[in-house]
C-alpha positions as CSV (number, residue, x, y, z in Angstrom):
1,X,11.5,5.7,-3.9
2,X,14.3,7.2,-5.7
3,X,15.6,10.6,-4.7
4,X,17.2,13.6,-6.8
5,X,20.4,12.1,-6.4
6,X,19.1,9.2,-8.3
7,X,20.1,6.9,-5.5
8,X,17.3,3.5,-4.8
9,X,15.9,3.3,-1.4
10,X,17.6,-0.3,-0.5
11,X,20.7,-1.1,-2.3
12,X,19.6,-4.7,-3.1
13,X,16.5,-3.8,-5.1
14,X,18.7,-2.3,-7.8
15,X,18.8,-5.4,-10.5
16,X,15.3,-6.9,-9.4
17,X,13.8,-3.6,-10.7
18,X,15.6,-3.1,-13.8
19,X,14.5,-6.6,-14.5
20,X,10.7,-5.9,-14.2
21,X,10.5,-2.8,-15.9
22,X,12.4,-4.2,-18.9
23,X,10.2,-7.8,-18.9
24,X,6.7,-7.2,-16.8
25,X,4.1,-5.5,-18.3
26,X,1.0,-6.5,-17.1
27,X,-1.3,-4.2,-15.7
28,X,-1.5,-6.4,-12.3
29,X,1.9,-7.5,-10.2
30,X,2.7,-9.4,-7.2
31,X,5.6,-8.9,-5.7
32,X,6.2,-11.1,-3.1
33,X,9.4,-12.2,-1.4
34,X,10.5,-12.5,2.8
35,X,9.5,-10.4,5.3
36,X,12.0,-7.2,5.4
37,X,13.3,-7.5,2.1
38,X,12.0,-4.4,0.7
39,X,8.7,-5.1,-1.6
40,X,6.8,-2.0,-0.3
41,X,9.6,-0.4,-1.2
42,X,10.2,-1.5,-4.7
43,X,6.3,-1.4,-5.3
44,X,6.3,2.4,-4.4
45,X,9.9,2.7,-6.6
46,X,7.7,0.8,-9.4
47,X,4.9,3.1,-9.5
48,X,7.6,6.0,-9.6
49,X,8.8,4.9,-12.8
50,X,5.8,4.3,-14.7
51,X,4.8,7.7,-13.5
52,X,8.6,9.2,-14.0
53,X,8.4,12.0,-17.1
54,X,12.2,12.0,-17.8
55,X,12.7,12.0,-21.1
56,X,14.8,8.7,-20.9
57,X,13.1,5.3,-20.6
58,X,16.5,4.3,-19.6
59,X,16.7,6.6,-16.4
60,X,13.1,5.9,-15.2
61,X,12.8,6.6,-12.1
62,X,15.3,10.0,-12.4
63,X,13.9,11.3,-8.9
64,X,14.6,14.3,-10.2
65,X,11.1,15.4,-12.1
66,X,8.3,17.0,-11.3
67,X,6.6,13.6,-10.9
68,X,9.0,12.4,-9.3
69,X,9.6,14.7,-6.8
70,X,5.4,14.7,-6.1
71,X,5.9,10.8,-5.0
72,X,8.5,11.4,-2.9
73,X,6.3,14.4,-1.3
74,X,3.4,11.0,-1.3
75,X,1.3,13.9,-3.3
76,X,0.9,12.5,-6.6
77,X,-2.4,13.0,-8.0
78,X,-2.2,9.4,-10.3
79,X,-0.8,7.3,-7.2
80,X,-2.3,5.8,-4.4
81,X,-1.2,3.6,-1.7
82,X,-3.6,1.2,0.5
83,X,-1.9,0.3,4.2
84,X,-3.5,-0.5,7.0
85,X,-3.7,2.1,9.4
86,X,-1.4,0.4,11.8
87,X,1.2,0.6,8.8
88,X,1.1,4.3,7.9
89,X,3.2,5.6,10.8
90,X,6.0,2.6,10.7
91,X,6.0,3.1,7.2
92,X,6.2,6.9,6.7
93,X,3.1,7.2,4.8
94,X,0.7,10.0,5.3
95,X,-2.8,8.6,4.9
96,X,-4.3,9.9,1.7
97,X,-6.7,12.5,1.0
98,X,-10.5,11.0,1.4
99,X,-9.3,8.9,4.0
100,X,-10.4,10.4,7.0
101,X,-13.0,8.8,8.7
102,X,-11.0,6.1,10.3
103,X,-7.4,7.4,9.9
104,X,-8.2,10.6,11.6
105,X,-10.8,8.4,14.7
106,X,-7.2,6.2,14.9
107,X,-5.1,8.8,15.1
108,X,-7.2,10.6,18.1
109,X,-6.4,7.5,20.3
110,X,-10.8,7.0,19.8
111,X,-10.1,3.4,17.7
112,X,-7.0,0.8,17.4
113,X,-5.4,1.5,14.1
114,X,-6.2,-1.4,12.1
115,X,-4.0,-4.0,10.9
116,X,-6.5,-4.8,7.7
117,X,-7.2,-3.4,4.3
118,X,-10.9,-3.0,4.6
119,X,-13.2,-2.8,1.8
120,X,-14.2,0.6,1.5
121,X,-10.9,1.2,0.8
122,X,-10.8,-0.7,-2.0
123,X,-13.6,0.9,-3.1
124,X,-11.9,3.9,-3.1
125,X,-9.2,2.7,-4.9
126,X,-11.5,1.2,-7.7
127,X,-13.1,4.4,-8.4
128,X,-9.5,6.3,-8.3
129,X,-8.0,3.7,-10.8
130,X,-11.4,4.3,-13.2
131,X,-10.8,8.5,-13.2
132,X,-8.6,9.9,-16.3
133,X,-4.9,10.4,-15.3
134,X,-4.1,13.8,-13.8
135,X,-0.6,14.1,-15.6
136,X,-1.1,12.0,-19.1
137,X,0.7,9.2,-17.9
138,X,-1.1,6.7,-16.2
139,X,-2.5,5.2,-13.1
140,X,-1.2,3.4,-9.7
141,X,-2.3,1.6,-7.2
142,X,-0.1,0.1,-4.4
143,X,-2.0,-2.5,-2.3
144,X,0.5,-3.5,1.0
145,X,0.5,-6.0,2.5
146,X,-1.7,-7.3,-0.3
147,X,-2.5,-10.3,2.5
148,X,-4.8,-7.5,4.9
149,X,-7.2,-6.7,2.4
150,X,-10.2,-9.1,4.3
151,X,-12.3,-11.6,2.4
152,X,-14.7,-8.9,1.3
153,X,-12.2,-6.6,0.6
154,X,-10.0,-8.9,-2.3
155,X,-13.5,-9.8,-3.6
156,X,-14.3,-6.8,-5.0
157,X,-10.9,-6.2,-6.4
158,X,-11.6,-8.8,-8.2
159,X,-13.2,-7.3,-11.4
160,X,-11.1,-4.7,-11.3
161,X,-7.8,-6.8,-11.8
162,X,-9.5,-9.0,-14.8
163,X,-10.8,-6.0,-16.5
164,X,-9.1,-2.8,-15.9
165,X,-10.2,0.6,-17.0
166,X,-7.9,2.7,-19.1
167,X,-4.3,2.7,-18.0
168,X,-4.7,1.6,-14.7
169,X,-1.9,-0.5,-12.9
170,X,-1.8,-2.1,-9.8
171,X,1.4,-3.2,-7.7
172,X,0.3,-5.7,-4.5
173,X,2.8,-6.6,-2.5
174,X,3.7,-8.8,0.7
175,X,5.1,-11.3,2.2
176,X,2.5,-14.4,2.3
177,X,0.8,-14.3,-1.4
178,X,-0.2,-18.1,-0.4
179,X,-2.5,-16.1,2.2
180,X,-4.1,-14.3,-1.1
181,X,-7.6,-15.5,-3.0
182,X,-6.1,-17.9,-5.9
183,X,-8.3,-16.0,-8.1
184,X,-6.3,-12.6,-7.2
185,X,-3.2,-14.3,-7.1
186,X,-4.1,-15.3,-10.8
187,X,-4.9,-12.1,-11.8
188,X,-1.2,-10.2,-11.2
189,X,1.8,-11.5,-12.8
190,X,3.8,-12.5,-9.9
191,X,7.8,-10.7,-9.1
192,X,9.5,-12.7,-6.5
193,X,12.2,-11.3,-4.0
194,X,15.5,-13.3,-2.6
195,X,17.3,-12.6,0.1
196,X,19.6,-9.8,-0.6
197,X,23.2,-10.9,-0.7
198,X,25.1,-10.9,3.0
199,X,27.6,-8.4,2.1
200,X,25.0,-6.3,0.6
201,X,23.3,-6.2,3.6
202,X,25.6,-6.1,6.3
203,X,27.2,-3.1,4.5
204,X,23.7,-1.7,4.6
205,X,23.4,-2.5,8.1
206,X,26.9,-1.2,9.3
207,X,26.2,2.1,7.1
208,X,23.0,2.3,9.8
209,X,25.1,2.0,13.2
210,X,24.1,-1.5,13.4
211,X,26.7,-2.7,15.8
212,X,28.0,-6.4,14.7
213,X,25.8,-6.5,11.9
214,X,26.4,-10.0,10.6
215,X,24.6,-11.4,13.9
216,X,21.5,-9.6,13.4
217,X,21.2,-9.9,10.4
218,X,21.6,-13.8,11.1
219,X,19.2,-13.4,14.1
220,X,16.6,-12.1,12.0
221,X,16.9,-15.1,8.9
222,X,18.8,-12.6,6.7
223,X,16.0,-9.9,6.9
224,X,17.8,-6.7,6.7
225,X,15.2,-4.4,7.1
226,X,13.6,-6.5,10.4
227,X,17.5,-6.1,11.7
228,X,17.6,-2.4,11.2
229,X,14.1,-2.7,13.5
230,X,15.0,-4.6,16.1
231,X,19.0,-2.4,16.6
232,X,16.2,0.6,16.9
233,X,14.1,-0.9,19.1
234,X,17.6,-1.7,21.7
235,X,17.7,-5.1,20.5
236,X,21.3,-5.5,19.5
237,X,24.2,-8.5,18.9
238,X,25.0,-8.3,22.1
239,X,22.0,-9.2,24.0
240,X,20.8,-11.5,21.3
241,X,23.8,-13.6,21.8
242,X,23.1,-13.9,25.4
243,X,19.4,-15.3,25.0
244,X,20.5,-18.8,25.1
245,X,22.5,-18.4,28.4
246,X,20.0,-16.8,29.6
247,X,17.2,-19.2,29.3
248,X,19.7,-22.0,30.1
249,X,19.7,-19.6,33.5
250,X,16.0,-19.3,33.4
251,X,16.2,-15.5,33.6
252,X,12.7,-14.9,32.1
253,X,13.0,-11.3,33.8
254,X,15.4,-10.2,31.1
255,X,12.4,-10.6,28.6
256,X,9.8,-9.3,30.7
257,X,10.1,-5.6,28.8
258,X,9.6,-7.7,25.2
259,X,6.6,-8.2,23.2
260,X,5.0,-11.9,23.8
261,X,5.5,-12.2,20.3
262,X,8.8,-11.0,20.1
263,X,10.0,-13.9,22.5
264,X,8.4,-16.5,21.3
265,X,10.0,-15.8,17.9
266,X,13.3,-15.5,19.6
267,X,12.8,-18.9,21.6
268,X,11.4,-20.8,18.3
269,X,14.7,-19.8,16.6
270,X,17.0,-20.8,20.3
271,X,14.9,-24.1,20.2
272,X,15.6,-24.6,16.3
273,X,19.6,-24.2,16.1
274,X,20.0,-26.4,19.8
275,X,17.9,-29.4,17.5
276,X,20.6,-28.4,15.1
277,X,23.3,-28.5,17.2
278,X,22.3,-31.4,19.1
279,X,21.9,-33.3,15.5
280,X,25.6,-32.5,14.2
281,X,23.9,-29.7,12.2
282,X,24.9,-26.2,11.7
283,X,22.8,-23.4,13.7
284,X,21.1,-20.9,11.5
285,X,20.2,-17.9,13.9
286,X,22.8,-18.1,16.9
287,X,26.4,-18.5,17.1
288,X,27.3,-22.0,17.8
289,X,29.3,-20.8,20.6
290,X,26.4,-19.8,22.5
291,X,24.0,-23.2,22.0
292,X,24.1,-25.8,24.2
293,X,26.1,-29.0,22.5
294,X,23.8,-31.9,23.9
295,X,20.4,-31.1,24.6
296,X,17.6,-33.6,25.5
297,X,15.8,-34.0,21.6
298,X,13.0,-35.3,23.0
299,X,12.6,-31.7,25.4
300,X,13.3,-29.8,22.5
301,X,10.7,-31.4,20.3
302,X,7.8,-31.1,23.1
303,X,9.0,-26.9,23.7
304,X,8.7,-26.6,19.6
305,X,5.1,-27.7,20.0
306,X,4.7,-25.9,22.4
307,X,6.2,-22.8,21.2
308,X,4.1,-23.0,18.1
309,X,0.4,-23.6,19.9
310,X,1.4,-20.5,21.8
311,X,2.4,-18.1,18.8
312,X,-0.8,-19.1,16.9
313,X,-2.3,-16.5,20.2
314,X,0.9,-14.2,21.1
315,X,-0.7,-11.7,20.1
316,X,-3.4,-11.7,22.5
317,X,-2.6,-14.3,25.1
318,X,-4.0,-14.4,28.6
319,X,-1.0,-13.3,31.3
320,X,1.4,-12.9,28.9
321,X,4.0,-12.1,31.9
322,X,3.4,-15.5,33.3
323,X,3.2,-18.0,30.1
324,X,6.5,-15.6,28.9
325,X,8.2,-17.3,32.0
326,X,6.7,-20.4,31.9
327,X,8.0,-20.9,28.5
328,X,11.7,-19.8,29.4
329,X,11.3,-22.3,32.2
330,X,10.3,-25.2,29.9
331,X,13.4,-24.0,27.4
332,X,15.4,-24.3,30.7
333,X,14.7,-28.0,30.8
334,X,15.1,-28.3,27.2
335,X,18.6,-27.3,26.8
336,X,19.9,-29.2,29.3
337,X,21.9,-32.3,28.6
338,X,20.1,-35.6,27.9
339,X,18.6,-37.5,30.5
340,X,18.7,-34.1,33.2
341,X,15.9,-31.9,31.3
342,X,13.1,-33.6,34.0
343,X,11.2,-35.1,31.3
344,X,9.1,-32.9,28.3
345,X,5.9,-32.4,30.7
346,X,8.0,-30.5,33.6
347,X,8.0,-27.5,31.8
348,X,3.8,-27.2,31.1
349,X,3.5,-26.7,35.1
350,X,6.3,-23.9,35.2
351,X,5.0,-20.7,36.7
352,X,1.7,-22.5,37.5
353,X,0.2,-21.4,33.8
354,X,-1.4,-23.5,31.3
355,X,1.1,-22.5,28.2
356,X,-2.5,-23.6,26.2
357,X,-3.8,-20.3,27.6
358,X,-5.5,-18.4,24.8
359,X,-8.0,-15.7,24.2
């Protein structure tokens, strides 16, 4: 959202916005791009300037009118935005009025915030979108991720998006629209997102305190905002480019404080740029001073299939502790030179835990 000082929330989203508010005009978008890249924010900036009442097209969103200023307070009576609960406190967003039955049971600690846009609160959408605009201009609906809403849930948006009522728009955003009904993906007339430029983002980065920017942002497949995350979260340059020493070492206690799925991200990436390396190929995520230059290919290929069997469950894996050190163990093996990695199946028996283990 854009602020009084007329300044965009992410530097990067600058020409990309200009761009749709100049040549999109349907009443349905998509935007769609990487993960951390900024399309919940641009969607919410979007909705800001269809709503902005400065007196310039031009200057749309000024930041600085009353409209304005009531989306940056997320009280705007023509805007509403659809998270899932699990979303609303990462993302800053108060949960709207009406929405209290679940938001307010989650928030007690009574239910798991959900991580899915359920149909009733599409519902609730549909009937805000059909009211008459509070302040003349028009209506907004922000769906994010657009990929939550459930099977019944993008169903009965359906209608909705092929027949609008009055001046109703709709901005759904995300980061898998091929995870989206084809028919709803039809319906919105789609804005992709790139990558924002290195500089760009390493400046953004650096502004942040992000020590050694450039190498999280590389860690993270040029994703500024998942960069930004992880620095908060105490994962920094530093320790990042220790990972693959450290499962060369088969240290899994280092990881033993990180997510399941966390790791297995982090050793799907190790196990990537040491296939890259060890094919004359330039790493994407590491430096190439920390990889390995000759591991076994054919230990590397069996702990990638591994690897992805096991995220398909990382969220809710059996003894994660365990199949986390079983699988540093197996990327032990892997990285070590040809013909010393004690063949592909040595690492499945590390830590005596099936790494097939699954809810």
């Amino acid at each position: 959202m854009v602020g009084e000082g007329g300044a965009l929330p992410l530097p990067w989203l600058a020409d990309t916005l200009r761009s749709v508010l100049d040549t999109r005009h349907a009443h349905a978008l998509l935007v769609h791009g990487p993960q951390g890249v900024g399309q919940f924010e641009l969607s919410v900036t979007l909705a800001q300037a269809w709503l902005c009442e400065a007196a310039d097209a031009a200057t749309r969103p000024c930041g600085a009118c009353a409209s304005c200023r009531l989306v940056l307070a997320h009280a705007h009576p023509d805007m509403l935005v659809l998270l899932p609960d699990a979303l609303r406190e990462p993302l800053g967003w108060a949960p709207p009025g009406g929405e209290g039955d679940e938001a307010s049971e989650s928030k007690a600690g009574k239910v798991k915030p959900s991580k899915e846009i359920k149909v009733d609160a599409v519902r609730r959408a549909i009937e805000f979108a059909q009211t008459t605009s509070a302040r003349g201009r028009c209506k907004v609906v922000v769906i994010h991720p657009a990929e939550r809403m459930n099977g019944v849930a993008a169903n009965a948006l359906l209608k909705t998006l092929e027949e609008p009522a009055g001046v109703a728009r709709f901005v759904l955003s995300g980061a898998a629209p091929d995870a989206l009904l084809p028919t709803i993906r039809s319906r919105c007339q789609g804005v992709p997102m790139a990558l924002p430029p290195t500089t760009v983002a390493v400046g953004w980065l650096t502004e942040r305190g992000v020590a050694n920017a450039a190498v999280l942002l590389a860690a993270t497949g040029g994703q500024p905002q998942e960069a930004l995350e992880w620095s908060a979260q105490g994962l920094d340059a530093a320790l990042w480019q220790r990972v693959p020493a450290l499962v060369q070492r088969g240290e899994a206690g280092t990881f033993a404080a990180w997510p399941l799925p966390r790791l297995v991200d982090a050793l799907q990436k190790l196990c990537h740029d040491a296939a890259c390396v060890a094919a004359g190929a330039a790493p994407r995520y590491f430096p190439a001073t920390s990889l390995p230059p000759a591991a076994d290919p054919a230990a590397l290929t069996a702990w990638s299939a591994e690897l992805m069997r096991v995220a398909r469950h990382a969220e809710h894996a059996w003894s994660a502790a365990l199949l986390a050190e079983s699988l540093v163990q197996q990327g032990q093996r892997a990285l070590r030179p040809a013909g010393r990695g004690g063949g592909p199946a040595a690492g499945h028996r590390a830590a005596g835990v099936s790494v097939h283990s699954r809810p």
